[in-house]
C-alpha positions as CSV (number, residue, x, y, z in Angstrom):
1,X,0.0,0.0,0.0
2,X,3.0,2.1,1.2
3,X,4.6,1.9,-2.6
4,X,0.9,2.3,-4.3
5,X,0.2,5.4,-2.6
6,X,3.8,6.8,-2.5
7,X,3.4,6.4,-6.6
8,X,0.2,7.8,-6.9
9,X,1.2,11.1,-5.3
10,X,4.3,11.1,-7.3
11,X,2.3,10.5,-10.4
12,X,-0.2,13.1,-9.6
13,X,3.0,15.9,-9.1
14,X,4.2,14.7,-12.6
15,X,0.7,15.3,-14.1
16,X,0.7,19.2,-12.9
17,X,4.3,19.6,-13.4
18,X,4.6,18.3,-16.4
19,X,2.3,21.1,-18.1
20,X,3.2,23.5,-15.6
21,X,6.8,23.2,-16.4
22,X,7.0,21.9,-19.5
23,X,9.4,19.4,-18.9
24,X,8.9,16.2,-21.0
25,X,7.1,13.1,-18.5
26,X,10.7,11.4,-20.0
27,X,12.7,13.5,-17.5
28,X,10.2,12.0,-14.7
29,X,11.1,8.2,-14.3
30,X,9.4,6.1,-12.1
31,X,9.5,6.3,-8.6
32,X,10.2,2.3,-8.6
33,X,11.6,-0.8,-9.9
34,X,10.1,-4.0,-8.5
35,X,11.6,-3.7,-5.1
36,X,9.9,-6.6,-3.9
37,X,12.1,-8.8,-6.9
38,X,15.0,-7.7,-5.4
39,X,17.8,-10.5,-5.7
40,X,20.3,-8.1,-3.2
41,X,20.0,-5.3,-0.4
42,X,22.4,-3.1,-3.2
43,X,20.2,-3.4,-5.6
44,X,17.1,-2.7,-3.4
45,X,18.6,0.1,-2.5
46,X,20.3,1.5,-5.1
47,X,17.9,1.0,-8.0
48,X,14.5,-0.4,-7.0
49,X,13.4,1.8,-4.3
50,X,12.9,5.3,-4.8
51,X,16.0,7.8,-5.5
52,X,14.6,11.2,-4.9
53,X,17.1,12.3,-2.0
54,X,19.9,9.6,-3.0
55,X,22.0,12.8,-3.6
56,X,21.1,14.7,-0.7
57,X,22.0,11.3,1.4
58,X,25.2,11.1,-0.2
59,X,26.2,14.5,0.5
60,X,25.1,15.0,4.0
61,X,26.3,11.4,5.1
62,X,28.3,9.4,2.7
63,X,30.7,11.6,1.5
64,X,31.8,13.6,4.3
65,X,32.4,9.9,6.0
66,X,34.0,8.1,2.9
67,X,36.9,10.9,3.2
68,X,37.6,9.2,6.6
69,X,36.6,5.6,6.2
70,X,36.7,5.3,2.4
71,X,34.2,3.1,0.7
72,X,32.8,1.8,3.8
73,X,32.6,5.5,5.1
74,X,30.3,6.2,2.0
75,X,27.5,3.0,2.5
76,X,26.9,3.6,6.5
77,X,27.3,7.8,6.4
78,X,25.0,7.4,3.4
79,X,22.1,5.2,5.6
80,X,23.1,7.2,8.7
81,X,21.9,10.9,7.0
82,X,19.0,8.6,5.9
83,X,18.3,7.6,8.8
84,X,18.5,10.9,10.5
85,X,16.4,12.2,7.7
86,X,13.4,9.9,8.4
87,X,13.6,10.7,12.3
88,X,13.5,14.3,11.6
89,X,10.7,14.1,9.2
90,X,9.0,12.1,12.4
91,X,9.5,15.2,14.6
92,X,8.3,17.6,11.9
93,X,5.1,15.3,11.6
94,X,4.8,15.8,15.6
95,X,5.3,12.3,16.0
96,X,8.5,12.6,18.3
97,X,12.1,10.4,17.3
98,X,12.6,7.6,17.5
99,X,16.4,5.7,17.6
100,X,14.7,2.3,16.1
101,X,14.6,4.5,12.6
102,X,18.3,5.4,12.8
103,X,19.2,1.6,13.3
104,X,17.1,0.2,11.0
105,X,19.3,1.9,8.4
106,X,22.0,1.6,9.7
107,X,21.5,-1.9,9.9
108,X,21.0,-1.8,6.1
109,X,24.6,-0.6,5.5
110,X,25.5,-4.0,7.5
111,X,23.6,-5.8,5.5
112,X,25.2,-4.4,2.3
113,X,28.7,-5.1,4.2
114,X,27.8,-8.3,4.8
115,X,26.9,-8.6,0.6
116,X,30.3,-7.4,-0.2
117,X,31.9,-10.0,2.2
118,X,30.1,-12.6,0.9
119,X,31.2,-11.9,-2.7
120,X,34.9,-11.2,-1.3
121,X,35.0,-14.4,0.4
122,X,32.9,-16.8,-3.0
123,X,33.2,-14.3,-6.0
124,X,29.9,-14.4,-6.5
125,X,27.2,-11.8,-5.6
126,X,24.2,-12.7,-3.4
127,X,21.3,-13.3,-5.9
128,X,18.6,-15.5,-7.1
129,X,15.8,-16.5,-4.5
130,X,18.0,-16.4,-1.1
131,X,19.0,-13.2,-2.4
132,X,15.3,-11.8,-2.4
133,X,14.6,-14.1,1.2
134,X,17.8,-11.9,2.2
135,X,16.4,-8.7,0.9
136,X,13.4,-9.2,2.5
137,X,14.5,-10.7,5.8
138,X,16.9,-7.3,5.7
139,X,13.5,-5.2,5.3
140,X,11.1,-6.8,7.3
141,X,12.9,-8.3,9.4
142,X,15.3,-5.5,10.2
143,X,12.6,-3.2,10.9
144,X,10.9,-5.6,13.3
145,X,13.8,-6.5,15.0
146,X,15.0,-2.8,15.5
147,X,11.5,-2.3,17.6
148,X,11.0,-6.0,19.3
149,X,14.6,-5.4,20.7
150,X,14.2,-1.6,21.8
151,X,10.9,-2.6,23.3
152,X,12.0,-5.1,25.4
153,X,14.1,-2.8,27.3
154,X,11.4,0.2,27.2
155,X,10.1,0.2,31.1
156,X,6.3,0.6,29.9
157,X,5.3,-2.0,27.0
158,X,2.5,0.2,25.8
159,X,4.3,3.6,25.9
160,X,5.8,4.7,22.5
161,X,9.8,4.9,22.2
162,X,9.0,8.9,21.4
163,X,11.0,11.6,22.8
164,X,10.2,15.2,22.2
165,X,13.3,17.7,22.1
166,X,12.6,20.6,24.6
């Protein structure tokens, strides 16, 4: 639903900007490609799911760290500003932050570490059908693990991890 809606607002932009602007609906390419089909966590990432603020992610995080850390620098700064991105768009909404947003990104630059050690280690690149269980173990998984683990050690059960800033 998520991707469905996401697209429909994105297509609904394109249909006044288009004529508005006149730019050609060529220069407006599709929000995604088959994400759910996807046979790693790179290629998830990096071409299937949306790439409107890839730039403005590798800018804010990636670079600034891969000067430091190099290539590994790039992937986890890169998922870090994403991360922080997401969380501050949670405050602005009024819905608080939330640390379980930052690590589920950041665990997605572990998982792409883990993809390039596994092609280090066999030459090959993780794909086929354990590469999509991967993928979506990584997604779904990830995310439900970042909030079943934080919520164990919350006091309250039933309270929201939310803190406001002052």
């Amino acid at each position: 639903m998520f991707i469905l809606g996401f697209n429909m607002f994105y297509n609904l932009v394109i249909l006044v900007a288009v004529p508005l602007l006149g730019h050609s609906p060529t220069s407006w390419p599709p929000l995604f490609d088959r994400p759910w089909a996807s046979a790693n966590l790179h290629d998830f990432w990096a071409k299937n799911w949306h790439q409107l603020l890839r730039q403005t992610f590798l800018v804010m995080g990636g670079f600034p760290l891969s000067y430091i850390f190099g290539k590994l620098g790039l992937v986890f700064g890169t998922f870090l500003a994403s991360g922080l991105f997401h969380n501050w768009a949670m405050y602005a909404m009024g819905m608080g932050t939330d640390v379980r947003v930052v690590l589920f990104f950041v665990g997605q630059a572990v998982g792409i570490g883990c993809e390039r050690l596994w092609r280090r280690l066999t030459g090959r690149r993780v794909s086929g059908w354990a590469g999509t269980a991967w993928v979506w173990l990584c997604i779904v998984g990830g995310g439900q693990g970042c909030s079943a683990y934080l919520s164990c050690s919350r006091p309250h059960k039933d309270e929201l991890m939310l803190v406001e800033f002052s």
